[in-house]
C-alpha positions in Angstrom: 41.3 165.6 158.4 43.1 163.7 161.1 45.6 162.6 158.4 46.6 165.9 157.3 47.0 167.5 160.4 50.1 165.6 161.6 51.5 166.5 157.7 50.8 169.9 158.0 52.8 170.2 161.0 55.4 168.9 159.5 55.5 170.6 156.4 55.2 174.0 158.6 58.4 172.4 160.7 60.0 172.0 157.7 59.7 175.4 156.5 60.6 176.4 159.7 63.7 175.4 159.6 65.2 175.9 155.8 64.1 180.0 157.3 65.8 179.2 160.4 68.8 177.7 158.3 68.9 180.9 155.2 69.3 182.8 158.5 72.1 181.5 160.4 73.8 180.8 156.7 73.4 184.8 156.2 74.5 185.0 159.8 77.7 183.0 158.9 78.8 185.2 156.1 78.3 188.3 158.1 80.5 187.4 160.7 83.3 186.0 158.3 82.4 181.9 158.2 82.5 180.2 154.9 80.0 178.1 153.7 80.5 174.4 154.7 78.2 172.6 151.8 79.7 172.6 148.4 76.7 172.7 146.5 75.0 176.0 148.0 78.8 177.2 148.2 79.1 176.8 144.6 75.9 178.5 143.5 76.4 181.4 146.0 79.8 181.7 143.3 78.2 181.2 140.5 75.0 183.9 141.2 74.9 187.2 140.6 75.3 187.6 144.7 75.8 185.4 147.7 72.3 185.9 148.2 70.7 185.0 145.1 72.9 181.7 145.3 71.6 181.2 148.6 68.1 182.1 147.8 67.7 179.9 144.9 68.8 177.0 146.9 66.6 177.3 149.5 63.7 177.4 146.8 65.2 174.2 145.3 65.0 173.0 149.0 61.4 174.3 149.8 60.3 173.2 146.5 61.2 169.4 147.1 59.8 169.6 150.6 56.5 170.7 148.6 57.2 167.6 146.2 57.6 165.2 148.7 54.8 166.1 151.0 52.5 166.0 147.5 53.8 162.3 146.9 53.1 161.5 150.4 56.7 160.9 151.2 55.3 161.4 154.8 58.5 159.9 156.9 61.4 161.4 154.0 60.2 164.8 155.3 60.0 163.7 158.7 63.6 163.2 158.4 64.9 165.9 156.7 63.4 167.8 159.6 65.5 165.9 162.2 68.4 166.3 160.3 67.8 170.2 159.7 66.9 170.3 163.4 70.4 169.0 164.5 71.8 171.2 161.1 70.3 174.1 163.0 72.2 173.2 166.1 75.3 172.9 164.6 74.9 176.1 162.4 74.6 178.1 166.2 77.5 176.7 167.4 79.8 177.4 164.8 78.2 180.6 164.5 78.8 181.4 168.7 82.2 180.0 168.2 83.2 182.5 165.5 82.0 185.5 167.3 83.7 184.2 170.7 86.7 184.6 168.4 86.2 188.1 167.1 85.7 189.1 170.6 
């Protein structure tokens, strides 16, 4: 039980964030910002809407996470999260930059 406390945690973390990171994305269009990665860019074009694009790569995203945790790929997760932690971060400021400009 000890064991999969810590993962669950980080799998809930992980989660977390891909919501926290289809938010400020959606949050981004709405205010005018493109899309900086050129793979969700490309299937936001390529869906039938923005949003599907975006919605069907953050399945692809959650679904690895879900992978990986399975395989007990314990510390990869553990990194994705820092990374989508500091992701986050940057998504805010961008996102607090382009509305001090509309202002």
């Amino acid at each position: 039980m000890d064991q999969l406390r810590p993962m669950t945690l980080v799998m809930m973390t992980y989660f977390y964030l891909q919501s926290l990171d289809l938010l400020t994305t959606i949050a981004f269009l709405l205010v005018g910002v493109d899309e900086g990665n050129p793979v969700v860019r490309l299937a936001m074009q390529r869906a039938s809407s923005p949003l599907a694009g975006l919605l069907t790569i953050k399945l692809v995203a959650v679904g690895l996470g879900v992978y990986c945790w399975v395989a007990g790929r314990r510390q990869l997760v553990l990194r994705v999260n820092y990374a989508y932690g500091m992701l986050i971060i940057w998504n805010l400021m961008c996102l607090v930059l382009a509305l001090l400009q509309m202002a």
